[in-house]
Biopython code that builds the backbone (N, CA, C, O; Angstrom):
import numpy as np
from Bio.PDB.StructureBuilder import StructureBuilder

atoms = [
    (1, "UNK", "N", (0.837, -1.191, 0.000)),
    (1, "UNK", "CA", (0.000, 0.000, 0.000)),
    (1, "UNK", "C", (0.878, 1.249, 0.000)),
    (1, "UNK", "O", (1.176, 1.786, 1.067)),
    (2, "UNK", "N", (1.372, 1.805, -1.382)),
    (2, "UNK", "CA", (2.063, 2.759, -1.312)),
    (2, "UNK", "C", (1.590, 4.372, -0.957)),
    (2, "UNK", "O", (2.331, 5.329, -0.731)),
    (3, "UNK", "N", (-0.154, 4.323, -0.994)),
    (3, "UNK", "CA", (-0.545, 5.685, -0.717)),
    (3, "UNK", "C", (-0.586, 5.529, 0.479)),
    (3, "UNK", "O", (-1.155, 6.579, 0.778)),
    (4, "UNK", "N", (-0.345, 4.797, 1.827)),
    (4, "UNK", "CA", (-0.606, 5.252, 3.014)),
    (4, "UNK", "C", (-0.348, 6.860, 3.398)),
    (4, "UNK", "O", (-0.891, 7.365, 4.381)),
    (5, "UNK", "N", (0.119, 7.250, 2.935)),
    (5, "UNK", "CA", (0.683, 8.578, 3.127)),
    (5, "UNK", "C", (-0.677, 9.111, 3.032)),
    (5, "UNK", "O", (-1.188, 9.523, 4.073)),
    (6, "UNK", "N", (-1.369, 9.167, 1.893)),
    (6, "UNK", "CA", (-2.343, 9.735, 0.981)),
    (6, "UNK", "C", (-3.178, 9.743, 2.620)),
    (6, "UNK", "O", (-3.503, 10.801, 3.159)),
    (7, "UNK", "N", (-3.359, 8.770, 3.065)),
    (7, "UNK", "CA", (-4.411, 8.718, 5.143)),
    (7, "UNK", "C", (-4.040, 9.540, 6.307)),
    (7, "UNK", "O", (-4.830, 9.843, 7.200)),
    (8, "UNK", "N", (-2.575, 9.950, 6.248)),
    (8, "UNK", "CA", (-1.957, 10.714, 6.890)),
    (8, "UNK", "C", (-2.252, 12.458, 6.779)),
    (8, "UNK", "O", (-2.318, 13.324, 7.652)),
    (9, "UNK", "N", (-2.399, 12.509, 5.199)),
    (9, "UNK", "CA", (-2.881, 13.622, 4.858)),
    (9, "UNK", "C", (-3.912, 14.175, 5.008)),
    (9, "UNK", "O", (-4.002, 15.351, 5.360)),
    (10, "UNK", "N", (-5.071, 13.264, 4.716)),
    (10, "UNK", "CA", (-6.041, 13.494, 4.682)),
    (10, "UNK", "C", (-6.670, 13.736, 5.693)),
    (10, "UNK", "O", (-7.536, 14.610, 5.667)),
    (11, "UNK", "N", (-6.292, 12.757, 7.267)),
    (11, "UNK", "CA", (-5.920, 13.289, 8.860)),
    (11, "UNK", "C", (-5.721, 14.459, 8.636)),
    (11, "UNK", "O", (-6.616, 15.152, 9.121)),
    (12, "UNK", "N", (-4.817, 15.124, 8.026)),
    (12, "UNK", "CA", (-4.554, 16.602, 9.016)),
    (12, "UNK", "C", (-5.295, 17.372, 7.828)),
    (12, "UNK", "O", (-5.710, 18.453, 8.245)),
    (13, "UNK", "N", (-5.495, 17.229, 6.924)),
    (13, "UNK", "CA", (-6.809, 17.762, 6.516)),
    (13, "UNK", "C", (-8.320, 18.292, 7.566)),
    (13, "UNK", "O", (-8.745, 19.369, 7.982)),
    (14, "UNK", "N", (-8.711, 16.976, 7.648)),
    (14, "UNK", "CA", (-9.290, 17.011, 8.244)),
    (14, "UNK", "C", (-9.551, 17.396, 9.815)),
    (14, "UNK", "O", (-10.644, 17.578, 10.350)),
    (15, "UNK", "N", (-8.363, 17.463, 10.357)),
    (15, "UNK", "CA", (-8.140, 18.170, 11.517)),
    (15, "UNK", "C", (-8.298, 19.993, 11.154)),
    (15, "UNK", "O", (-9.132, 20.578, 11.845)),
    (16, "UNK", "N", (-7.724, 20.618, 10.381)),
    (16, "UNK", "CA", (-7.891, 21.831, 9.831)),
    (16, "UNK", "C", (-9.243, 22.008, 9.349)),
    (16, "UNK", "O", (-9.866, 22.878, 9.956)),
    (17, "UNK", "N", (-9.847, 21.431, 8.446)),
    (17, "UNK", "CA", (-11.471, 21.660, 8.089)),
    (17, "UNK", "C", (-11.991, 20.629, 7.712)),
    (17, "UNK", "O", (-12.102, 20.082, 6.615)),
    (18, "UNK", "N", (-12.499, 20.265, 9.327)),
    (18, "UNK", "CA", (-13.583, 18.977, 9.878)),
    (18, "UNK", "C", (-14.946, 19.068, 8.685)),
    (18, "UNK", "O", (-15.407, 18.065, 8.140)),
    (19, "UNK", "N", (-15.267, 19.974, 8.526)),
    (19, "UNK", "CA", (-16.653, 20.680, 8.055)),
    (19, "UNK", "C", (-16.433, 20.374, 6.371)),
    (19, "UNK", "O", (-17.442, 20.144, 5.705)),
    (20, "UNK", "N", (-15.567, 20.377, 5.944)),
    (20, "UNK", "CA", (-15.134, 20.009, 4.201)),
    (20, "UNK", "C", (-14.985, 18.382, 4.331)),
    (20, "UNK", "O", (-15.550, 17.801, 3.404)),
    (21, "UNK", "N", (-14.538, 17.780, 4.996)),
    (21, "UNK", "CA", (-14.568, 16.344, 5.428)),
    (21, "UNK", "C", (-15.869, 15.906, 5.879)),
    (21, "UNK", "O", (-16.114, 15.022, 5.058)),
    (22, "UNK", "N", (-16.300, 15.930, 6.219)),
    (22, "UNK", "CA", (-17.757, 15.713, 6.461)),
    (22, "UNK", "C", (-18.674, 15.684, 5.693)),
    (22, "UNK", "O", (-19.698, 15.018, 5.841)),
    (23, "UNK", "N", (-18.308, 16.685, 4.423)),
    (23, "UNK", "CA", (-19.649, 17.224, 3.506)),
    (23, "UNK", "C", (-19.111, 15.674, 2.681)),
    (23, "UNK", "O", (-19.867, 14.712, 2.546)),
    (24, "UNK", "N", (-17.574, 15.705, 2.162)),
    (24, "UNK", "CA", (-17.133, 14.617, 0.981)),
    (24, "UNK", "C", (-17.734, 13.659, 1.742)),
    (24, "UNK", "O", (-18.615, 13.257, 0.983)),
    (25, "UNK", "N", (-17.854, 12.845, 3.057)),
    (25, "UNK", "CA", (-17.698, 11.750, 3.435)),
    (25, "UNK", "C", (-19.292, 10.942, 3.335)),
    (25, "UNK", "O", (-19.646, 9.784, 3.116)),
    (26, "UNK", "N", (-20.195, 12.596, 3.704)),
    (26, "UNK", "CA", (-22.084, 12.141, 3.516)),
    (26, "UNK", "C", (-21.864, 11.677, 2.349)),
    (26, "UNK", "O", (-22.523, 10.655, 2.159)),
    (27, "UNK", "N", (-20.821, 12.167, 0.926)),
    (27, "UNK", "CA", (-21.641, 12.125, -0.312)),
    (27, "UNK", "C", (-21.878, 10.535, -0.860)),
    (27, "UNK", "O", (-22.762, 10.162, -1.631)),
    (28, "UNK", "N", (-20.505, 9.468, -0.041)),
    (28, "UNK", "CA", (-20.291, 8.366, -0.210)),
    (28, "UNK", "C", (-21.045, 7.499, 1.059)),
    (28, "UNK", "O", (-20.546, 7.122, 2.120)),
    (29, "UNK", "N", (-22.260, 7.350, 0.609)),
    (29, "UNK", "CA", (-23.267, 6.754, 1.361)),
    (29, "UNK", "C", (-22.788, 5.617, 2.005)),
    (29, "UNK", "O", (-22.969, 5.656, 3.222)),
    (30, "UNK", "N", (-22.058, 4.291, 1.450)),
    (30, "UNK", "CA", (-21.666, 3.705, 1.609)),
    (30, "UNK", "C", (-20.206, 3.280, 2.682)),
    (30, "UNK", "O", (-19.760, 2.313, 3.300)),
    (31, "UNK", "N", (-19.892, 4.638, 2.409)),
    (31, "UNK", "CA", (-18.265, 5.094, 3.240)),
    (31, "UNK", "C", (-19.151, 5.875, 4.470)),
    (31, "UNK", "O", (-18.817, 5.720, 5.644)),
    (32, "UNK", "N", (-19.723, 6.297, 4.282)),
    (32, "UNK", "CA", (-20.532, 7.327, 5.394)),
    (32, "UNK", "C", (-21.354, 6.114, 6.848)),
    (32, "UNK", "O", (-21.403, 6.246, 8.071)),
    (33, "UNK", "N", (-21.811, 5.147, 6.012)),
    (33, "UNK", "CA", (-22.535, 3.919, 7.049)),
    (33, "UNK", "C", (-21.368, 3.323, 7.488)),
    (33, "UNK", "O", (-21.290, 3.274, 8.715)),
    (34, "UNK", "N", (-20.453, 2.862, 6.889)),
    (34, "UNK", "CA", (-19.248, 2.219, 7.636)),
    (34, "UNK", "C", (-18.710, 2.986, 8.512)),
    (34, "UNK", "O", (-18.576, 2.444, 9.609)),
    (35, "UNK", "N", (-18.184, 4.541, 8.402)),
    (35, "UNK", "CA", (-17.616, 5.218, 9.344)),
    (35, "UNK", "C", (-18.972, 4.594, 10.955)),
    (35, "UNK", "O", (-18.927, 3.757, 11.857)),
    (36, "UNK", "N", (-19.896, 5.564, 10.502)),
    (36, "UNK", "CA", (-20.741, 5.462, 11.427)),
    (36, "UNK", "C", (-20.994, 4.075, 12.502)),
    (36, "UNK", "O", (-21.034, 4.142, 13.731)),
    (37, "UNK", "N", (-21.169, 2.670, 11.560)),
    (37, "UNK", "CA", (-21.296, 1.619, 12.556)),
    (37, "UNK", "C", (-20.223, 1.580, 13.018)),
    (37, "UNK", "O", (-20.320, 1.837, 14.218)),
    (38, "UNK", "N", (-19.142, 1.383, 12.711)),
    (38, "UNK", "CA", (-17.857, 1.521, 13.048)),
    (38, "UNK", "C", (-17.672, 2.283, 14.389)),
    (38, "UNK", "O", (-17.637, 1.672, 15.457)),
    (39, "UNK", "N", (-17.587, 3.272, 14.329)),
    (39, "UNK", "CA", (-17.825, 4.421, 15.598)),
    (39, "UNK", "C", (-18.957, 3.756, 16.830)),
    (39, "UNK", "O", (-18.600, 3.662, 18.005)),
    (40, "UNK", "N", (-20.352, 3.324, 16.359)),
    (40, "UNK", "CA", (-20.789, 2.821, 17.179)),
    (40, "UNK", "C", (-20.504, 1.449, 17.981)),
    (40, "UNK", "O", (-20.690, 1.259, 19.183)),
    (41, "UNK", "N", (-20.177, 0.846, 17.349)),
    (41, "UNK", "CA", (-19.039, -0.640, 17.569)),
    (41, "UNK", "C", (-18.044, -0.307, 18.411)),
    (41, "UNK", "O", (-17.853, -0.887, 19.480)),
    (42, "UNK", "N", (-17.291, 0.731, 17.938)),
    (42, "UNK", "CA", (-15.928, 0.991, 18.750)),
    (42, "UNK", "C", (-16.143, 2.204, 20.126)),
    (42, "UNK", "O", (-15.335, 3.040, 20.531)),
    (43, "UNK", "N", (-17.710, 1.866, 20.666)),
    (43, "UNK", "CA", (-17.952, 2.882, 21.513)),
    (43, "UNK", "C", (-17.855, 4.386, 21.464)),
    (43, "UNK", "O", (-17.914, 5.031, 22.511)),
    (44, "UNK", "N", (-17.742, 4.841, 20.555)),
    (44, "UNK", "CA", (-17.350, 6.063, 20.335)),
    (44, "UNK", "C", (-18.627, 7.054, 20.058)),
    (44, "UNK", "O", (-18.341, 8.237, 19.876)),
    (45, "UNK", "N", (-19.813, 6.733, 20.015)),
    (45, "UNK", "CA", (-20.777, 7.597, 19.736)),
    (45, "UNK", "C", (-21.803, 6.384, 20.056)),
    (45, "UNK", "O", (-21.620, 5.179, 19.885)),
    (46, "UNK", "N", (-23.286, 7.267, 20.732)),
    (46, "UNK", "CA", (-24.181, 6.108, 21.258)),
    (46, "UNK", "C", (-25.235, 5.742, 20.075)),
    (46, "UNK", "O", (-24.955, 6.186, 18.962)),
    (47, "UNK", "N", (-26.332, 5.030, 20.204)),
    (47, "UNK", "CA", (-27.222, 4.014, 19.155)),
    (47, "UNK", "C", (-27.916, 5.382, 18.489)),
    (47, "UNK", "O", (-28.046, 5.647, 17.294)),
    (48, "UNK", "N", (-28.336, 6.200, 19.714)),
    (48, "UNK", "CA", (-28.687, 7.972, 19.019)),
    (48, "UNK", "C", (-28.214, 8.630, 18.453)),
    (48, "UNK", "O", (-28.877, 9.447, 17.814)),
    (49, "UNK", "N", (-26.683, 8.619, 18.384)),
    (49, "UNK", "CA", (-26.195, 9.156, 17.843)),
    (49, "UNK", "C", (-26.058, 9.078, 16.561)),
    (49, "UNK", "O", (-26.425, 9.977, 15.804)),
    (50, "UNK", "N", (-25.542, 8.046, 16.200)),
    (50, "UNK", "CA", (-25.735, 7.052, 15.235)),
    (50, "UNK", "C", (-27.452, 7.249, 14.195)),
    (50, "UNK", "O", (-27.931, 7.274, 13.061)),
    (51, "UNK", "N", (-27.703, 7.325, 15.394)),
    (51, "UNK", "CA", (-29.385, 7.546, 14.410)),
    (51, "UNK", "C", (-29.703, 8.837, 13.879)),
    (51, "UNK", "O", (-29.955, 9.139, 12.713)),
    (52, "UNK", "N", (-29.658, 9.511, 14.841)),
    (52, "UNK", "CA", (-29.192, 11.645, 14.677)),
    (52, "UNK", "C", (-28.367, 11.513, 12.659)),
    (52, "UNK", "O", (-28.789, 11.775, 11.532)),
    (53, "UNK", "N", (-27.028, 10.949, 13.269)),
    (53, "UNK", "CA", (-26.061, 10.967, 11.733)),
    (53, "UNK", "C", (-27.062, 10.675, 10.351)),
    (53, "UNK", "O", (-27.041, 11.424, 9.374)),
    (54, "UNK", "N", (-27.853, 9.577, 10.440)),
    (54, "UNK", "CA", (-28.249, 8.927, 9.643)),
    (54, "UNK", "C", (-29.660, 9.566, 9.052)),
    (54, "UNK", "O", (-30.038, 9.392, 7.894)),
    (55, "UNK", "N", (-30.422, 10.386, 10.119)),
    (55, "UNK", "CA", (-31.620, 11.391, 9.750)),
    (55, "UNK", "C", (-31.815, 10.384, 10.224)),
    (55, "UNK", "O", (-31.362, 9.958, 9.161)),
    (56, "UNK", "N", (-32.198, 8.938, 11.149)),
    (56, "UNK", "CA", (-33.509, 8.689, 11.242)),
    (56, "UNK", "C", (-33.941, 8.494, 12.686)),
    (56, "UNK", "O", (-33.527, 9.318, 13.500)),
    (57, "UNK", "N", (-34.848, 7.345, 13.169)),
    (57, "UNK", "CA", (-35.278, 7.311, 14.325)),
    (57, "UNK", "C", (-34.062, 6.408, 15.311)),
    (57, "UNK", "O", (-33.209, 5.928, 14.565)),
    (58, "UNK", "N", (-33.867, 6.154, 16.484)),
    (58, "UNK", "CA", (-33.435, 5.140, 16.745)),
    (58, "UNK", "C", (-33.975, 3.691, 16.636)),
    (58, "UNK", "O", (-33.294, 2.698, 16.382)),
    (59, "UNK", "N", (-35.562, 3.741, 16.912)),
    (59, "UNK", "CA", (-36.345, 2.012, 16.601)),
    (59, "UNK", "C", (-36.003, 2.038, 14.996)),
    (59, "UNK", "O", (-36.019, 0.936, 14.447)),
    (60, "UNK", "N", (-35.677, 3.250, 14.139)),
    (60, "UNK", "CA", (-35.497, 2.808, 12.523)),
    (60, "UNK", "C", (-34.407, 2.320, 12.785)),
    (60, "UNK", "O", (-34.431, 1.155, 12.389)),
    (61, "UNK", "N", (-33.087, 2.651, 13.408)),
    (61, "UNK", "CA", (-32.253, 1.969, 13.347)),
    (61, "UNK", "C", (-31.592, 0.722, 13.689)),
    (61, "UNK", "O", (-30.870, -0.002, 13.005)),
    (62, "UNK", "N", (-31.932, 0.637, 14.713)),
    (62, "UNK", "CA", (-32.139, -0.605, 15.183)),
    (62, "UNK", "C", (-32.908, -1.667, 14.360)),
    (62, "UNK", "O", (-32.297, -2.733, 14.291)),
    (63, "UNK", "N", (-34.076, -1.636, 13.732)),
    (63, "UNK", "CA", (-34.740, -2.511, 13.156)),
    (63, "UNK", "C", (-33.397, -2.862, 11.835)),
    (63, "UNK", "O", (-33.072, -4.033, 11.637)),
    (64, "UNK", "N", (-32.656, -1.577, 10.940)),
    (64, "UNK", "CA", (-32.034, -1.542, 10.387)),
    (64, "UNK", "C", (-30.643, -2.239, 10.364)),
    (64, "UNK", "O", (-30.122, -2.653, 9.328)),
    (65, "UNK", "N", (-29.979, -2.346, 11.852)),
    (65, "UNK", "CA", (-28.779, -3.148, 12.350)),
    (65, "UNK", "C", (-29.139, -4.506, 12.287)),
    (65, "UNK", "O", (-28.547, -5.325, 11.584)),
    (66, "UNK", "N", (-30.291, -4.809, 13.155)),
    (66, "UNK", "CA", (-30.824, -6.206, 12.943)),
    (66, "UNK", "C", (-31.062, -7.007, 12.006)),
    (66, "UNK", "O", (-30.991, -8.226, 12.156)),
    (67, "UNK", "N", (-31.472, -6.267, 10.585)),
    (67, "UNK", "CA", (-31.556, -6.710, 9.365)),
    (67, "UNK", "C", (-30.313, -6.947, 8.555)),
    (67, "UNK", "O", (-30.138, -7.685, 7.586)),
    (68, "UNK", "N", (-29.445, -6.094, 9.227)),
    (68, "UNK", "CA", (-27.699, -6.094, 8.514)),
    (68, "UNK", "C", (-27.553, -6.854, 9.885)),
    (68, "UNK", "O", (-28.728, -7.186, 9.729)),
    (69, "UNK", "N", (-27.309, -7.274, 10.742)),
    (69, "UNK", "CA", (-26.659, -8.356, 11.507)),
    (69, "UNK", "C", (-25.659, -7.564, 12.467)),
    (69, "UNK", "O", (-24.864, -8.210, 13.150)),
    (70, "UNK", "N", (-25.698, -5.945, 12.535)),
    (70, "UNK", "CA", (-25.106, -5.410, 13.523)),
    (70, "UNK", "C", (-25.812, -5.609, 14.725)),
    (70, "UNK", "O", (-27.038, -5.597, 14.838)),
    (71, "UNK", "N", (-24.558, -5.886, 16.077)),
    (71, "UNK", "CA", (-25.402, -6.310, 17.399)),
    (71, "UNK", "C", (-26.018, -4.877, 17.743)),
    (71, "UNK", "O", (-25.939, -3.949, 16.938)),
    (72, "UNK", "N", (-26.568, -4.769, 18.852)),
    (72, "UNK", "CA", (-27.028, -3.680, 19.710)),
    (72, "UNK", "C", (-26.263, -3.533, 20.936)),
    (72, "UNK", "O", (-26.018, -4.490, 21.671)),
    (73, "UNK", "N", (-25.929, -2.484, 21.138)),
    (73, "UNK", "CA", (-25.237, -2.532, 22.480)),
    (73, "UNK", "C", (-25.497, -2.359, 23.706)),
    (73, "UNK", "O", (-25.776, -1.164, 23.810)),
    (74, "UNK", "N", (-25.611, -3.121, 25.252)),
    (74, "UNK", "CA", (-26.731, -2.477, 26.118)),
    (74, "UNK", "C", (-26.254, -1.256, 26.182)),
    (74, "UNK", "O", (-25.329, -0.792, 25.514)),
    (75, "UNK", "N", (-26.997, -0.645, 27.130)),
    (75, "UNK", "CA", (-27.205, 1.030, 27.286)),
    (75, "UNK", "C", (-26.522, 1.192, 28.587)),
    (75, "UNK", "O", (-27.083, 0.870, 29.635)),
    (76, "UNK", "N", (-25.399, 1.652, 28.553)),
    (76, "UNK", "CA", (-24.282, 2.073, 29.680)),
    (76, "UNK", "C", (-24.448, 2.915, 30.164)),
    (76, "UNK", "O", (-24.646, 3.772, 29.304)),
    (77, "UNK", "N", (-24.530, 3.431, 31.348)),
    (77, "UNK", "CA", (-24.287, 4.906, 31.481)),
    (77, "UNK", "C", (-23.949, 6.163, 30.498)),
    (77, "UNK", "O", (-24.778, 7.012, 30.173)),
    (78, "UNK", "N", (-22.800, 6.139, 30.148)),
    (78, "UNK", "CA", (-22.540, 7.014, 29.090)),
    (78, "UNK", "C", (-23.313, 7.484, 28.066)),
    (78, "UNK", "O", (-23.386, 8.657, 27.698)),
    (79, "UNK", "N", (-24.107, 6.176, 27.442)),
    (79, "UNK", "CA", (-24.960, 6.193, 26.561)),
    (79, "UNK", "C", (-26.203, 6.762, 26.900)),
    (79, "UNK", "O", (-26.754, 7.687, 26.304)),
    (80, "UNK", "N", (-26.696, 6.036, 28.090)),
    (80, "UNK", "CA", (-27.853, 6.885, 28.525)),
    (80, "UNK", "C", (-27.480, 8.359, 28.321)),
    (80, "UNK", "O", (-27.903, 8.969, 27.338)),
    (81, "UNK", "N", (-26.829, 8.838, 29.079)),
    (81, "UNK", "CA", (-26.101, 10.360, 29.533)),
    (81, "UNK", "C", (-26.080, 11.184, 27.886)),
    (81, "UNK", "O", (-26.277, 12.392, 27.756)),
    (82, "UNK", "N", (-25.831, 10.342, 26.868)),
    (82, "UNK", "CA", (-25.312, 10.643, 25.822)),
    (82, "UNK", "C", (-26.827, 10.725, 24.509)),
    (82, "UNK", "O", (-27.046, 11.537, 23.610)),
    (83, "UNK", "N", (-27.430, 9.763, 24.867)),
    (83, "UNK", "CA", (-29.017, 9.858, 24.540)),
    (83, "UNK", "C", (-29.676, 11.068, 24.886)),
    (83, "UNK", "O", (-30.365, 11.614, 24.024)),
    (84, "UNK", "N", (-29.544, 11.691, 26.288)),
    (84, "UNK", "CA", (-30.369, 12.269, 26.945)),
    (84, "UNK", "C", (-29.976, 14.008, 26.350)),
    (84, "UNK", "O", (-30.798, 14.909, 26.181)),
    (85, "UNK", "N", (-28.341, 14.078, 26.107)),
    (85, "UNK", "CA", (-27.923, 15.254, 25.186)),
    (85, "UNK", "C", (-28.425, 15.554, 23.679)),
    (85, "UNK", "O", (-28.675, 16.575, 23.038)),
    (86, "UNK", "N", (-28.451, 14.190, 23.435)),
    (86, "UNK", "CA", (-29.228, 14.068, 21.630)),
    (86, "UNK", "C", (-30.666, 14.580, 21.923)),
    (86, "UNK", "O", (-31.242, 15.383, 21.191)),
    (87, "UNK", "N", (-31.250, 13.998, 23.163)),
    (87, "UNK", "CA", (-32.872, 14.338, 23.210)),
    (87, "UNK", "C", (-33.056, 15.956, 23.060)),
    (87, "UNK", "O", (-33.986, 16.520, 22.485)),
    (88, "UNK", "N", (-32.161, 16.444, 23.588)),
    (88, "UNK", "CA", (-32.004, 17.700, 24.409)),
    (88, "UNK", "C", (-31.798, 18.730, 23.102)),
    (88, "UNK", "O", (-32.376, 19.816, 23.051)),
    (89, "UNK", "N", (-31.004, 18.304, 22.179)),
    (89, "UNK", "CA", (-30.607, 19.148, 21.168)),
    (89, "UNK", "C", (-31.802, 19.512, 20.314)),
    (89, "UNK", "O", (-31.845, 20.636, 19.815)),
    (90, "UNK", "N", (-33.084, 18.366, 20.047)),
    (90, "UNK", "CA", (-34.427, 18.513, 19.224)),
    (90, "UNK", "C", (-35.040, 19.564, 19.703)),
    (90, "UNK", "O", (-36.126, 19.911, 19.237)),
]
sb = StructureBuilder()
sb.init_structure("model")
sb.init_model(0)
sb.init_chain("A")
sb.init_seg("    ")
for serial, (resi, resn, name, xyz) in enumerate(atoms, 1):
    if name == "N":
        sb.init_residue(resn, " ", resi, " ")
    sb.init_atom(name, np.array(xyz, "f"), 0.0, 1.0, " ", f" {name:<3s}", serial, name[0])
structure = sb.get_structure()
């Protein structure tokens, strides 16, 4: 893999303008759901959050993981805590 470099860059890209990274990353629907389960898998953002990203409900999503074979994760503290900020933002 000789472009690794090409990931390095694109890191500090994206550290400088999060907001231009973000717009390219929605446009690849496909790259956009992987980031996302990914993140939710690796604890990093809760099942709401995740749902918030995606425009939809959380029961849409969930019904949606289940059908793709992603687990659910119980609801930790954090998550609760982290739900209750997503509620908060509507």
């Amino acid at each position: 893999m000789e472009e690794l470099w090409m990931i390095s860059e694109f890191e500090k890209i994206a550290a400088l303008n999060p907001d231009r990274i973000i717009k390219l990353l929605k446009k690849d629907k496909e790259l956009f759901w992987e980031i996302i389960v990914s993140a939710y898998l690796d604890r990093k953002i809760s099942l709401g959050k995740a749902a918030e990203l995606f425009g939809v409900t959380r029961e849409e999503l969930i019904k949606e993981f289940h059908k793709r074979g992603i687990p659910i994760r119980k609801l930790s503290k954090e998550d609760a805590m982290a739900e209750v900020e997503a509620l908060e933002c509507l």
